[in-house]
DOVEX-436984 format. One record per residue (C-alpha): x, y, z; residue in one letter; residue number from 1. Coordinates in steps of 0.02 Angstrom, whole numbers, plus 50000, padded with zeros to 5 digits. Layout:
R     x     y     z residu num
R     X     Y     Z      a NUM
...
END
This chain:
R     x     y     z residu num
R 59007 53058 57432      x   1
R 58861 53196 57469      x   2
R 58908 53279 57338      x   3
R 58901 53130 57194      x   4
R 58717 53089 57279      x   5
R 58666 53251 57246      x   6
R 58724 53271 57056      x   7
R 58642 53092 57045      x   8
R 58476 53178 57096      x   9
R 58476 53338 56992      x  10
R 58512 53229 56823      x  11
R 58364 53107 56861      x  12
R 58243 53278 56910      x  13
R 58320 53356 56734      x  14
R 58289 53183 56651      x  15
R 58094 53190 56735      x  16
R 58072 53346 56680      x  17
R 58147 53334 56496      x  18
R 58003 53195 56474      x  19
R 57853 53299 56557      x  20
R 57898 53433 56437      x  21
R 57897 53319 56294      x  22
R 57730 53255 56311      x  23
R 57593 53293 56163      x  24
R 57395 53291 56173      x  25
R 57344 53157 56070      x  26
R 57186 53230 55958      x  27
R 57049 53113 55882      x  28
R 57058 53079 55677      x  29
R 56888 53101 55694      x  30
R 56830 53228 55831      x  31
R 56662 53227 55910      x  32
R 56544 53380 55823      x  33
R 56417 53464 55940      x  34
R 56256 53421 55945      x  35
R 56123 53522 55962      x  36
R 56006 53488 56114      x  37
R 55892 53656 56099      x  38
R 55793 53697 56016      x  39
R 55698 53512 55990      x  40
R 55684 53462 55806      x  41
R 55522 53524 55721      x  42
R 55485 53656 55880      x  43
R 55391 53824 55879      x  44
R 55480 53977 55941      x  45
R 55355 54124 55948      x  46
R 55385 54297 55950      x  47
R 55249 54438 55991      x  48
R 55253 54616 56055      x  49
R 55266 54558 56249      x  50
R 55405 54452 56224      x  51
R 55530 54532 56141      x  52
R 55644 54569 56295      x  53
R 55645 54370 56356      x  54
R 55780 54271 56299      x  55
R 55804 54105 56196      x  56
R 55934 53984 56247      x  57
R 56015 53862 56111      x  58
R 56110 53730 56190      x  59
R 56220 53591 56137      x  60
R 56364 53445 56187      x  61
R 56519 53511 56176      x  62
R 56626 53451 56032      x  63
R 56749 53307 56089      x  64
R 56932 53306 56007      x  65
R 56975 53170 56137      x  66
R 57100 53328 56222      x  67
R 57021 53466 56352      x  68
R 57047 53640 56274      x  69
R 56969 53779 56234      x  70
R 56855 53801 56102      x  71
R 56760 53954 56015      x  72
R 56591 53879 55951      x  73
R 56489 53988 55814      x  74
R 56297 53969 55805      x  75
R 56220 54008 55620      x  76
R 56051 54024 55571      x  77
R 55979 54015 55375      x  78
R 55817 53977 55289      x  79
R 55758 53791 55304      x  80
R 55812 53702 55143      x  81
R 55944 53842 55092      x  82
R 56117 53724 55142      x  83
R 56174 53884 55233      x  84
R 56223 53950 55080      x  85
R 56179 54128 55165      x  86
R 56187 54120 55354      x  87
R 56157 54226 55485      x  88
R 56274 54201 55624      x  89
R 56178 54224 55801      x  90
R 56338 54221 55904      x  91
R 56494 54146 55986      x  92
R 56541 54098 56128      x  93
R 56658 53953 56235      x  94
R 56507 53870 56322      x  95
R 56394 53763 56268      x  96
R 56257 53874 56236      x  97
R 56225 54044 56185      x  98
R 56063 54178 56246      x  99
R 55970 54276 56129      x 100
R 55826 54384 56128      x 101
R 55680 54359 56060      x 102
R 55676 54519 55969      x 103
R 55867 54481 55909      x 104
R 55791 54317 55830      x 105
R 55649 54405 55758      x 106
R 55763 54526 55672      x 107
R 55877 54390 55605      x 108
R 55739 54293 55542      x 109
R 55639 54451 55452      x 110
R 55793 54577 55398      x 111
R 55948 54465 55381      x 112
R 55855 54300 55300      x 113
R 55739 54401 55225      x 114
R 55562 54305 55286      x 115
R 55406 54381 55308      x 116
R 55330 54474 55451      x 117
R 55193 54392 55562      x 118
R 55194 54230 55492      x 119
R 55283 54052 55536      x 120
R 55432 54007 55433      x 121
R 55544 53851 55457      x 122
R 55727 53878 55476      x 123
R 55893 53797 55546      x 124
R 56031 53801 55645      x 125
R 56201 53734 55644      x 126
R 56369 53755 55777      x 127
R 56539 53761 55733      x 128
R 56694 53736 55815      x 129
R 56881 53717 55763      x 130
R 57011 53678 55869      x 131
R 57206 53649 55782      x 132
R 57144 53686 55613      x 133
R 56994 53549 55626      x 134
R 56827 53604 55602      x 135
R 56679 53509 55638      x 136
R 56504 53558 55612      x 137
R 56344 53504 55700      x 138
R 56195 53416 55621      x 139
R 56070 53547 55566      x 140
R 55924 53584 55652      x 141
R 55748 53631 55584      x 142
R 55630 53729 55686      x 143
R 55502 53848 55664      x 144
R 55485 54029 55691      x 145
R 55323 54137 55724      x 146
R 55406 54325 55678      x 147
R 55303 54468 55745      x 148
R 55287 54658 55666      x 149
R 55174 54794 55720      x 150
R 55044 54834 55618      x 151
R 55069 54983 55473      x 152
R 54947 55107 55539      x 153
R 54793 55142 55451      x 154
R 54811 55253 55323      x 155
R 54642 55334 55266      x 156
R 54613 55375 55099      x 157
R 54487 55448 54974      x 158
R 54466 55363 54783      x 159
R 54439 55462 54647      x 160
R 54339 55369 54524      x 161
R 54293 55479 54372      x 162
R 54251 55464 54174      x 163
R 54435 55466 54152      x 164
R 54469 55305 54214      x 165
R 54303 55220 54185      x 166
R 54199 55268 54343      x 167
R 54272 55106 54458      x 168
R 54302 55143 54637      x 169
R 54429 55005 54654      x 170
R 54545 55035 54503      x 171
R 54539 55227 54547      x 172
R 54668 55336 54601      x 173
R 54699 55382 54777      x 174
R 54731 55531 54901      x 175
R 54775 55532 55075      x 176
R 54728 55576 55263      x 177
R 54861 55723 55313      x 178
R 54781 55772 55488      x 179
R 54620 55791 55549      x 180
R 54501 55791 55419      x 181
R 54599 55842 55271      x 182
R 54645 55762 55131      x 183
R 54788 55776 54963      x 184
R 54853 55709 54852      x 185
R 54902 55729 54687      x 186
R 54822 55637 54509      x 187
R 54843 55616 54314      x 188
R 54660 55636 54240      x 189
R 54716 55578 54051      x 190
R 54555 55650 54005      x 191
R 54436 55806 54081      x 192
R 54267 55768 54137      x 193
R 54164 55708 54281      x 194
R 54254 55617 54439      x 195
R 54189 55598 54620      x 196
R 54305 55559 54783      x 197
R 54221 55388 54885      x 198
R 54267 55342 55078      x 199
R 54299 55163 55002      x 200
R 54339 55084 54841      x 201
R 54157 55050 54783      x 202
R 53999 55134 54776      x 203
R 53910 55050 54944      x 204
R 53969 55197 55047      x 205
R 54011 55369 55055      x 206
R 54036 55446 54868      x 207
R 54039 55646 54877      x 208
R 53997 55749 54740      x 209
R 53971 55925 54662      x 210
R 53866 56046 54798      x 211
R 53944 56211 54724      x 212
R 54101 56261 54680      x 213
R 54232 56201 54817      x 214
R 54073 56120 54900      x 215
R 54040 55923 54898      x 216
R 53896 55845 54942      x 217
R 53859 55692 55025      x 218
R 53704 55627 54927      x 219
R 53759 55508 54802      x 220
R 53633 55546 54677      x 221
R 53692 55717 54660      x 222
R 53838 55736 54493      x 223
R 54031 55740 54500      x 224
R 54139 55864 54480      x 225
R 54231 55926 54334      x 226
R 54397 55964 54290      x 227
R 54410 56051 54129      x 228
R 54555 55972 54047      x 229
R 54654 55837 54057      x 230
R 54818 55850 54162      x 231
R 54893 55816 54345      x 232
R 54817 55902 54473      x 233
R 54832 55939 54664      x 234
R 54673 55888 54762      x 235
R 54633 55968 54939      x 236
R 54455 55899 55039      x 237
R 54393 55924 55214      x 238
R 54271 55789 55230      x 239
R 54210 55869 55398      x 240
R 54182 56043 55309      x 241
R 54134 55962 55137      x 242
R 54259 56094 55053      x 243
R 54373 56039 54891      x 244
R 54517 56116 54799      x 245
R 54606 56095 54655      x 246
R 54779 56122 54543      x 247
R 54810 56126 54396      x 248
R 55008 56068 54396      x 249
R 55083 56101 54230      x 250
R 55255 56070 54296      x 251
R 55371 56027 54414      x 252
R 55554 56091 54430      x 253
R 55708 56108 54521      x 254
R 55767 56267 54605      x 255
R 55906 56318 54712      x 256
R 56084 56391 54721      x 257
R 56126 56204 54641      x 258
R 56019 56234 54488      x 259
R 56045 56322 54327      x 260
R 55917 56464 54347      x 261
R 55974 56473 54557      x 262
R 55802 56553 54645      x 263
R 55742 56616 54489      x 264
R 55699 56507 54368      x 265
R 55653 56321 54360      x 266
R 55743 56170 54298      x 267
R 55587 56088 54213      x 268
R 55544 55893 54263      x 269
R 55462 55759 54148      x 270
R 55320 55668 54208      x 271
R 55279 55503 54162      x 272
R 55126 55413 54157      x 273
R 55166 55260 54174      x 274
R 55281 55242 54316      x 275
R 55190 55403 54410      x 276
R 55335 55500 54457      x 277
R 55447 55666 54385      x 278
R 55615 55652 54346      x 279
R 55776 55771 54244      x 280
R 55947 55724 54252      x 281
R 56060 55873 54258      x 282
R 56215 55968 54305      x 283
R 56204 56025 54467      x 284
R 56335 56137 54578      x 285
R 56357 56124 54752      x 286
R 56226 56229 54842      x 287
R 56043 56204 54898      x 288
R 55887 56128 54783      x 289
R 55719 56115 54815      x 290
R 55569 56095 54704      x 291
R 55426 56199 54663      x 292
R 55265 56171 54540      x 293
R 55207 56288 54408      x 294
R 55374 56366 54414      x 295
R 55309 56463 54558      x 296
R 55301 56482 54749      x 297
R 55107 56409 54790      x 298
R 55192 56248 54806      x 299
R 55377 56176 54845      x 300
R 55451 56080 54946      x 301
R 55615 56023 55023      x 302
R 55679 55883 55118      x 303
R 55659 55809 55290      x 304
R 55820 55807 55332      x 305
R 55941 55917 55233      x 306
R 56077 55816 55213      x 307
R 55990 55650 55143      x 308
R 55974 55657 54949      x 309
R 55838 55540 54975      x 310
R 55686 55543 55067      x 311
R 55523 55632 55122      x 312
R 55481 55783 55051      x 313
R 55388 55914 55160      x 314
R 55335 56092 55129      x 315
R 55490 56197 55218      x 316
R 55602 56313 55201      x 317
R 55785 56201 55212      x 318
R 55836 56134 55061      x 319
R 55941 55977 54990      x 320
R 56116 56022 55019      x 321
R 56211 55950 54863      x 322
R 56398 55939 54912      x 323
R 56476 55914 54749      x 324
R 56448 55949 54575      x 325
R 56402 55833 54442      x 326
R 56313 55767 54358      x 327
R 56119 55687 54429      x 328
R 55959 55600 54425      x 329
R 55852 55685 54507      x 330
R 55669 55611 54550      x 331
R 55509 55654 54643      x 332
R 55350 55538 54675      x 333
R 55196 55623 54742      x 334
R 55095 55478 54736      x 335
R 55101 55449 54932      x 336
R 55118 55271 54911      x 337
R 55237 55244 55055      x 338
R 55209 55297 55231      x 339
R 55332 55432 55199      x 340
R 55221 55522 55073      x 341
R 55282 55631 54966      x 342
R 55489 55556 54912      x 343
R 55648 55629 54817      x 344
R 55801 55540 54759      x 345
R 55944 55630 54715      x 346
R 56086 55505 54624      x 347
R 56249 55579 54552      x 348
R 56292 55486 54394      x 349
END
């Protein structure tokens, strides 16, 4: 008799458990998307130099799909007005909310959207969850965002206005501050004549003209100097000495174990006019290039960094180290019109 009680008890705790196995979440048609809590509609987040280690906390409800489980939610960021046809995606996590520095929102905002530097642009943000191949997608969210970027340090300059281009400070050509109180840079004069360098790009302050030869002067009554042809030229000027040089540059070329002529002879650029800069596009071999002027020595340069085919262009010893041979573009602009002064670009066709 004990032993039919018993076999009555296992079946009815196999039965119990047969049905606890069998039972399914139920999940809504129509889940519950998150909604976003912070940031507030129509808010002002803003960044500056101080700041950039504090965090920003977006927050939302938690999606509902009427079952408790687990879920992964994805927070995106694009430009107001853009249907997050290009997000940015600011994180994930399985709360509901997600930290973020200020400087991590700054860079999202100004390198991955693309929006400018110290100014306020409106964007928004959406969260995403899925859970059993559902997805639901919060209501967007418009705020705005104050982006912060240090300054670009002042770069000092000297014009050059001059009978070749008309004698106006403000359409004139430029050179640049290279330490202390030196100055270079490197113009086309399309015709030879008179020019003058000026501390600004008018004729209200400091214009310096012809003392002597390699002398300026400071009295602005006193002539220009001359250049005797037209052509591109390398200027030097020590405003504190009141000292000036110049270069005639009939060329620029390539040089190197890479080049035709190797440490001998030049592979002669092309300068344009128009666009400012020298280019050639040749075969080159494995090995080193530089460049030089004038097919000689007085002035070459190489690279920054040796192994960068593009770049800044210093005077130095190292070279470009081409690794393969091909053929390439090879370009140079000495106009100094990036912080980086003086740039190459070597591209392999």
């Amino acid at each position: 008799m004990k032993k039919i009680i018993y076999n009555t008890i296992f079946l009815l705790l196999a039965l119990a458990g047969c049905k606890k196995d069998n039972i399914v979440a139920v999940i809504k048609n129509n889940p519950g998307a998150p909604a976003i809590t912070t940031p507030a509609a129509a808010s002002t987040i803003t960044i500056t130099k101080d700041d950039m280690d504090t965090r920003v906390v977006m927050r939302w409800n938690r999606a509902d799909y009427g079952a408790k489980a687990v879920l992964n939610y994805t927070v995106q960021l694009d430009k107001a007005g853009n249907n997050f046809a290009a997000p940015v995606t600011l994180g994930n996590t399985a709360t509901d909310s997600l930290s973020i520095t200020r400087a991590g929102l700054n860079n999202a905002v100004m390198t991955s959207l693309g929006l400018p530097a110290n100014a306020e642009s409106e964007v928004e943000m959406r969260v995403t969850t899925a859970f059993n191949k559902d997805t639901v997608t919060s209501n967007p969210v418009k705020f705005k965002v104050v982006t912060y970027k240090d300054p670009e340090p002042v770069r000092l300059q000297l014009w050059l206005p001059g009978a070749y281009q008309g004698w106006s400070p403000p359409a004139a050509p430029v050179i640049y501050n290279v330490e202390g109180s030196n100055y270079e840079g490197y113009v086309y004069m399309a015709t030879a004549g008179e020019f003058k360098f000026t501390s600004a790009p008018d004729w209200d302050h400091i214009n310096y003209g012809y003392e002597a030869d390699g002398k300026l002067t400071t009295d602005g009554l006193k002539g220009g100097i001359i250049v005797p042809s037209a052509g591109y030229y390398k200027f030097n000027v020590n405003v504190d000495a009141l000292t000036y040089s110049y270069t005639l540059v009939e060329s620029f070329g390539l040089i190197g174990t890479a080049t035709p002529g190797q440490w001998d002879n030049s592979t002669p650029m092309t300068y344009n006019a128009t666009t400012g800069v020298w280019t050639v596009t040749t075969d080159l071999a494995a090995g080193a290039l530089k460049f030089r002027a004038n097919n000689g020595w007085d002035l070459n340069y190489g690279p920054a960094v040796t192994a960068d085919l593009s770049g800044r262009l210093i005077q130095t010893n190292d070279a470009i180290n081409i690794t393969e041979a091909g053929n390439y573009t090879v370009t140079i602009d000495m106009r100094q019109s990036t912080p980086d002064g003086y740039t190459y670009m070597v591209v392999k066709n």
